[in-house]
C-alpha positions as CSV (number, residue, x, y, z in Angstrom):
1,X,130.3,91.9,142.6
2,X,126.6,91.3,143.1
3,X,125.8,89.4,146.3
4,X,123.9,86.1,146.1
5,X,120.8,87.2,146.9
6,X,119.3,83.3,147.4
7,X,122.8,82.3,149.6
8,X,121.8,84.6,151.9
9,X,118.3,84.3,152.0
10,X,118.7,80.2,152.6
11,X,121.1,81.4,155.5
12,X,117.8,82.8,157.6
13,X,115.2,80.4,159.3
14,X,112.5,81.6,156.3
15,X,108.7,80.5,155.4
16,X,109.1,80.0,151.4
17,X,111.1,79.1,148.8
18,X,113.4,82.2,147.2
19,X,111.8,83.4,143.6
20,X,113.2,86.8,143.1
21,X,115.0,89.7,145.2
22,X,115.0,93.2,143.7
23,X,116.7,96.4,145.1
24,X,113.9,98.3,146.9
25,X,113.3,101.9,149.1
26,X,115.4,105.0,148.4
27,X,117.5,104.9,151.6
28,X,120.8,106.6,152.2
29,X,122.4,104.3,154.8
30,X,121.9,100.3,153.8
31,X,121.8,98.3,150.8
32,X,118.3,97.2,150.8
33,X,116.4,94.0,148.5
34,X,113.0,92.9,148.4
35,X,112.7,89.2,148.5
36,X,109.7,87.8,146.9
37,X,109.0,83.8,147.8
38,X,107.2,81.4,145.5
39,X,104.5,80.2,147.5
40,X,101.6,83.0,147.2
41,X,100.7,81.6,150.6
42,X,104.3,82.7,152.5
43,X,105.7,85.9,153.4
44,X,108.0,88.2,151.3
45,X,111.2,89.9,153.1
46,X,113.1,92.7,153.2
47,X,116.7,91.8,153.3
48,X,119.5,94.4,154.1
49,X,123.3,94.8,153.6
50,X,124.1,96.9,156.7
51,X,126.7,99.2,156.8
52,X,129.1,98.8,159.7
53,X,131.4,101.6,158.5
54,X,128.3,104.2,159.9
55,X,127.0,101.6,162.3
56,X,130.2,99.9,164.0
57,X,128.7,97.7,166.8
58,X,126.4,95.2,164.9
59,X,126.0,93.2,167.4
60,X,124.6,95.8,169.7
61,X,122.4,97.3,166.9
62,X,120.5,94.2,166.4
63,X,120.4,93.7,170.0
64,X,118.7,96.8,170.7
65,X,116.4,95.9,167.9
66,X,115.9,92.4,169.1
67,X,114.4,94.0,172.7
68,X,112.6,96.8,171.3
69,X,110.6,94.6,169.0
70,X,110.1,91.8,171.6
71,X,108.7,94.8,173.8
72,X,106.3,96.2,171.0
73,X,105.0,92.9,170.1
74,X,104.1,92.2,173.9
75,X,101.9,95.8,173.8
76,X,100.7,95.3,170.4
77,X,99.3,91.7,171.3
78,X,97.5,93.1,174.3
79,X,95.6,95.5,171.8
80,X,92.3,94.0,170.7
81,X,92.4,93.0,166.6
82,X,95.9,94.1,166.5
83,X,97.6,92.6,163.6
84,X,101.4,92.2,164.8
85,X,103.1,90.9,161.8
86,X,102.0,94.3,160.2
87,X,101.7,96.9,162.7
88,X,105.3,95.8,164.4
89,X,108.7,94.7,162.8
90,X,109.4,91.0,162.7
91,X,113.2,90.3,162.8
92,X,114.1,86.7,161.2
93,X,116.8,84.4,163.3
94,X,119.6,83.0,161.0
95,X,120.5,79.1,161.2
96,X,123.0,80.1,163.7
97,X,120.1,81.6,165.6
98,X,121.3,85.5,165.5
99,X,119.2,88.2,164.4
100,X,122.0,88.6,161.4
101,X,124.9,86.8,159.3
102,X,127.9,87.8,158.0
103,X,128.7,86.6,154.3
104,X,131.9,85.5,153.2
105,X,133.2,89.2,152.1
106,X,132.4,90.1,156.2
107,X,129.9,92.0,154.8
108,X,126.6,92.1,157.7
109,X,122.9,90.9,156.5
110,X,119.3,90.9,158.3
111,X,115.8,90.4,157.5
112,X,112.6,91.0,157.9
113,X,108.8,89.8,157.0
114,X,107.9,92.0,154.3
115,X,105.3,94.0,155.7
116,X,101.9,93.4,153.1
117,X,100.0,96.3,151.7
118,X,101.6,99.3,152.8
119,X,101.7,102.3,152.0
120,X,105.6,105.1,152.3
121,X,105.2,108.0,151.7
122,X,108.5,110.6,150.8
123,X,106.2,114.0,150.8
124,X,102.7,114.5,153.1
125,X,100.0,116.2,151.4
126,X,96.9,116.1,153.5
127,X,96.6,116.8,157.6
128,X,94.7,113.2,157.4
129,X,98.2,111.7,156.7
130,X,100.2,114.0,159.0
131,X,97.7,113.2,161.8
132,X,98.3,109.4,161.7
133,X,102.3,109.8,161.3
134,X,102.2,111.8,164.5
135,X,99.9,109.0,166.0
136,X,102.6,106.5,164.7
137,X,105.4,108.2,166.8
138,X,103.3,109.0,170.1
139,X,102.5,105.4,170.2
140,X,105.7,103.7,169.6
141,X,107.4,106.3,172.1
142,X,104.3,105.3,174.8
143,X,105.0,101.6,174.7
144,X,108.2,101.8,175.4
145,X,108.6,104.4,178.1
146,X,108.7,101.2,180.2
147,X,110.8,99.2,178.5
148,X,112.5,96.7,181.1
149,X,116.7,96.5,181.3
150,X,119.2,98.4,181.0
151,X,119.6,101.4,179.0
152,X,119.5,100.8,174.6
153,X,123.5,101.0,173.4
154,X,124.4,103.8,171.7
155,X,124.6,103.1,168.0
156,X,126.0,106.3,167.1
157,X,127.0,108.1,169.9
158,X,126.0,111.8,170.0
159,X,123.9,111.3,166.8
160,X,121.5,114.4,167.6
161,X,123.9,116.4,170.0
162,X,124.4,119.6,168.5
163,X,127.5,120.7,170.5
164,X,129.4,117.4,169.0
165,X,127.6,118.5,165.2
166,X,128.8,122.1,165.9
167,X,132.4,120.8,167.0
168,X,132.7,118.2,163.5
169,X,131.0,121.1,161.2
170,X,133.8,123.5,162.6
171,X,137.0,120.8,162.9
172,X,135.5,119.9,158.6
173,X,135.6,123.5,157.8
174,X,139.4,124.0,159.0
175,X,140.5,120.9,157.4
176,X,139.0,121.5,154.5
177,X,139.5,118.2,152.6
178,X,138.1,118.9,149.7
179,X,138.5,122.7,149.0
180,X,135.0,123.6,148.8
181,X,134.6,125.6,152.7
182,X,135.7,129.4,150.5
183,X,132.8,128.8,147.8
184,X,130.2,128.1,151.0
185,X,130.0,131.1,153.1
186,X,126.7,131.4,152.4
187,X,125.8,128.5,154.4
188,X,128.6,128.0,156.4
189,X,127.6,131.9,157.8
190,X,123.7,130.7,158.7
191,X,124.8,127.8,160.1
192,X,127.2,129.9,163.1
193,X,125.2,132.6,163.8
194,X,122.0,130.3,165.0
195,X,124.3,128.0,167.3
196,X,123.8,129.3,170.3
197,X,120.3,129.2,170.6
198,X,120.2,125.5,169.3
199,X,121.9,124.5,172.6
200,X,118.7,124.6,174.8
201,X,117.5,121.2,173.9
202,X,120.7,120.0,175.6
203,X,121.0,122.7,178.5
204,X,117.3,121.6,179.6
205,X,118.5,117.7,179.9
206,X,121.8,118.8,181.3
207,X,119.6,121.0,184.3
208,X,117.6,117.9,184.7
209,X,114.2,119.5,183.2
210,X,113.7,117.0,180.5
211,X,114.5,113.4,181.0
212,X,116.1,110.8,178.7
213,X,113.7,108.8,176.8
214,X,113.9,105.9,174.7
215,X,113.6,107.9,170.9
216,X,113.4,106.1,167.0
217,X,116.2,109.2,166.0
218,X,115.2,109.3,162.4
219,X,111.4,109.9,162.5
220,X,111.5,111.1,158.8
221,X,108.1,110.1,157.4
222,X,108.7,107.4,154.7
223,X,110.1,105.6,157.7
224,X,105.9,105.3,159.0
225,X,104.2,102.6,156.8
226,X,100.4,103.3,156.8
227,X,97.6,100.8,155.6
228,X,95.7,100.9,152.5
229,X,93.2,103.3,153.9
230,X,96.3,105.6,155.3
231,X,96.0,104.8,158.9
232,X,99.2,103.9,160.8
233,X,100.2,101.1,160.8
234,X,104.2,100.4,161.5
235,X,107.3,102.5,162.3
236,X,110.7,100.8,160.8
237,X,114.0,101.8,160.0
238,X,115.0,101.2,164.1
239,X,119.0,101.2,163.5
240,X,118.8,104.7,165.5
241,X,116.6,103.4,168.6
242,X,118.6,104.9,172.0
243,X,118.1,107.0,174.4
244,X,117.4,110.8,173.6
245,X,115.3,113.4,174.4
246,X,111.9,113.7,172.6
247,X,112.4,116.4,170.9
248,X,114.6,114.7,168.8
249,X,112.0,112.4,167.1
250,X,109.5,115.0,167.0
251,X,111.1,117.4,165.2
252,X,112.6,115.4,162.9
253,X,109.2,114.1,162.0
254,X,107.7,118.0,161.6
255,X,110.9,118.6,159.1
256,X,109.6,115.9,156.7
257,X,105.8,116.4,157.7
258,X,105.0,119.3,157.3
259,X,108.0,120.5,154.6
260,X,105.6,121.1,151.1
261,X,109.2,120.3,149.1
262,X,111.7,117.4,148.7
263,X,114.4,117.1,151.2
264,X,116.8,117.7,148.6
265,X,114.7,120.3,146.6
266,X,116.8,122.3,144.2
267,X,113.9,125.1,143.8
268,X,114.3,126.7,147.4
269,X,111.3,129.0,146.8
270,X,109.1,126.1,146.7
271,X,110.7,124.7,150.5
272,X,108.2,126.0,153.3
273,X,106.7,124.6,156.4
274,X,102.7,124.1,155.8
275,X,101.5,124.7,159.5
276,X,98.0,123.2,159.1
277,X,100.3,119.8,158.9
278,X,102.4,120.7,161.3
279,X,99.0,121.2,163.8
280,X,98.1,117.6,162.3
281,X,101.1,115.8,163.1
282,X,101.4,117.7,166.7
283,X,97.8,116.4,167.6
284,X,98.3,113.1,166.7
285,X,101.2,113.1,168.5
286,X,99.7,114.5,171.4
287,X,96.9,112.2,171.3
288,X,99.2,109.2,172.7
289,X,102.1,111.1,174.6
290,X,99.8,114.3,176.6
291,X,99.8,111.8,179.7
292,X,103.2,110.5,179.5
293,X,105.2,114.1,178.6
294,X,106.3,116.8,181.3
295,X,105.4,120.3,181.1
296,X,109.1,121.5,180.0
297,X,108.9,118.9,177.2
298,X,105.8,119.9,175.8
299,X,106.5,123.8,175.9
300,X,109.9,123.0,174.0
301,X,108.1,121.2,171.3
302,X,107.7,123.8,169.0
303,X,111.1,124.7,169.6
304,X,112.0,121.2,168.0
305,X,111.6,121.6,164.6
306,X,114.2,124.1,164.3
307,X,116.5,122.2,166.0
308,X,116.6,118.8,164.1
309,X,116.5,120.7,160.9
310,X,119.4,122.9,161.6
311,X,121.0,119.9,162.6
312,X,119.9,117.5,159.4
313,X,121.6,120.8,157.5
314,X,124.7,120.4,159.4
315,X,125.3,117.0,158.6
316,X,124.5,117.3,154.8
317,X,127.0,120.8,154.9
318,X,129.8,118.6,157.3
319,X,129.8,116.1,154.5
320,X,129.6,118.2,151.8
321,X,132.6,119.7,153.0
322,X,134.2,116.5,154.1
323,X,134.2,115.0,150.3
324,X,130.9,113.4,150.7
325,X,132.1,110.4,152.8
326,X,128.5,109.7,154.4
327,X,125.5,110.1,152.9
328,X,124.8,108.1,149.3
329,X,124.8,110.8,146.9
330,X,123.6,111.1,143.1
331,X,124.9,113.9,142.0
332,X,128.4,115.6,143.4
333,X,126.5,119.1,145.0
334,X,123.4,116.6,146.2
335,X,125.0,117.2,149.7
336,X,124.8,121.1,149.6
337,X,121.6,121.0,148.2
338,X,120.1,119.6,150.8
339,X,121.9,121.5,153.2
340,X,120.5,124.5,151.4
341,X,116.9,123.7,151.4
342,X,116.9,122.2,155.1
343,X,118.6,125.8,155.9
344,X,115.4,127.4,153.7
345,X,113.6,125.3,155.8
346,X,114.6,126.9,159.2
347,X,114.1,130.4,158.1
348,X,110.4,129.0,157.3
349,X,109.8,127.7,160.7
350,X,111.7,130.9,162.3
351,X,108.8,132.7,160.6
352,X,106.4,130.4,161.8
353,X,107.4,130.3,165.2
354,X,104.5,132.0,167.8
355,X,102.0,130.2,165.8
356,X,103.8,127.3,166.6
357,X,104.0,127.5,170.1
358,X,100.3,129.0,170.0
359,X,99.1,125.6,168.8
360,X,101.2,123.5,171.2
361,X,99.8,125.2,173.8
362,X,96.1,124.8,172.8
363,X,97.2,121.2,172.3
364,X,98.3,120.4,175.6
């Protein structure tokens, strides 16, 4: 059953009149719709299903959006020709005045302003662009290293926590639900023998070294918008927002950066890590977060790659394993493909490692 799109819409305090919504983006989690209104003079929206089977606290989720975005649009109005409906999400209050509705199926909804003339991009081909995604990141991890309250809930607990991935991926392998562990050992092998040494990220916070910082947790690219002339612009996609350690949002940005392949690419010869993007993105980064960053933090940078995409593996392999109960899939191997090239991917920055940590270190 389709959802009414228009319902839905009239349930949110909107500028315009509903014309049109169409399915938009290529995410794995929500259902998402572009709204277009009639009026060429109001806004557009982007309207989302979200799924509370992944994300089970709503309520908290928006609410952590809700301060987040009240923070950011505070900064960004204190910055000189800043444009905040564009450079900063703009949650929409229901007629109930929440941040979201739930339809008569129980089924959650939000929305945003559509954010005009944007540009998403999946795969980053110039240093120009990886420059201003690491910019992007720096800057929304800056203004809110004083974010006021208490700490952002959880919305997955343990999301990037590599002991609690190791525990599932091995718990999924003995259970076995779907009978597809024996024809994996492969992967399943490449995974074990590199856990150990994926633990430090965790060991430094645990010793105190590295603090707990407020982190976006999925700092793939084509979750930066940039402007027409490729400059950042606007990070979205803030269902992850919690506390974490920075490491977290920066490598997962270098795994989509500077990766010259799809996520999902079924030609692993062509998966590599292009380090001229991965200097790019680290620079921009730098640019906003070199006075706000420890020592330990920014020596373990170059280290973060490696972790997030062994861990991004781990969750495609757990789920792969697990009868593909997660991640949206098009195809019934799409999970293990990924998992494959994100593990080609590790073996390309274990290659690229010293030159790594040489350019951090010129960086800082």
């Amino acid at each position: 059953m389709h959802p009414d799109l228009k319902e839905i819409f009239d349930s949110f305090n909107t500028d315009g009149t509903f014309s049109k919504g169409e399915p938009f983006g290529s995410g794995h989690i929500h259902d998402t719709f572009r709204i277009e209104t009639a009026e060429k003079d109001k806004n557009d929206y982007i309207l989302q299903r979200l799924n509370n089977k992944i994300f089970r606290n709503i309520p908290e989720l928006q609410q952590n959006i809700e301060r987040v975005t009240l923070h950011l649009r505070k900064k960004i109005s204190e910055v000189p020709g800043a444009d905040i409906k564009r450079e900063c999400l703009s949650l929409l209050n229901s007629k109930d005045n929440k941040s979201w509705i739930t339809d008569e199926t129980g089924n959650y909804w939000r929305m945003y302003i559509f954010i005009s003339n944007h540009r998403s991009y999946d795969i980053v081909d110039t240093p120009d662009k990886a420059f201003e995604g690491g910019k992007a990141i720096g800057r929304f991890q800056a203004m809110l290293a004083d974010l006021p309250g208490e700490p952002l809930h959880e919305t997955i607990p343990f999301f990037h926590d590599i002991e609690k991935r190791l525990e599932k991926f091995n718990m999924t392998i003995k259970a076995n639900p779907a009978g597809r562990a024996e024809k994996i050992h492969n992967e399943i092998d490449s995974v074990l023998k590199r856990a150990e040494i994926m633990k430090v990220i965790l060991k430094l916070g645990k010793e105190g070294k590295i603090p707990l910082r407020i982190t976006h947790y999925d700092t793939k690219f084509n979750n930066i918008l940039l402007d027409e002339d490729d400059k950042a612009l606007c990070v979205i996609d803030l269902d992850t927002v919690m506390p974490g350690y920075v490491h977290y949002d920066f490598g997962d940005a270098i795994r989509t950066v500077a990766n010259i392949a799809a996520e999902d690419e079924r030609e692993l010869s062509k998966v590599k890590m292009d380090i001229d993007l991965f200097e790019a993105y680290a620079r921009g980064y730098l640019s906003e977060t070199r006075d706000t960053l420890n020592s330990v933090e920014k020596e373990y940078l170059a280290f973060a790659p490696r972790l997030i995409t062994y861990t991004i593996a781990i969750r495609f392999l757990t789920d792969y394993i697990d009868d593909d109960n997660y991640f949206k899939i098009h195809h019934e191997h799409h999970n293990l493909q990924r998992a494959k090239a994100q593990l080609k991917l590790v073996e390309s920055m274990e290659e690229q490692y010293g030159t790594m940590k040489e350019i951090i270190r010129n960086l800082v």
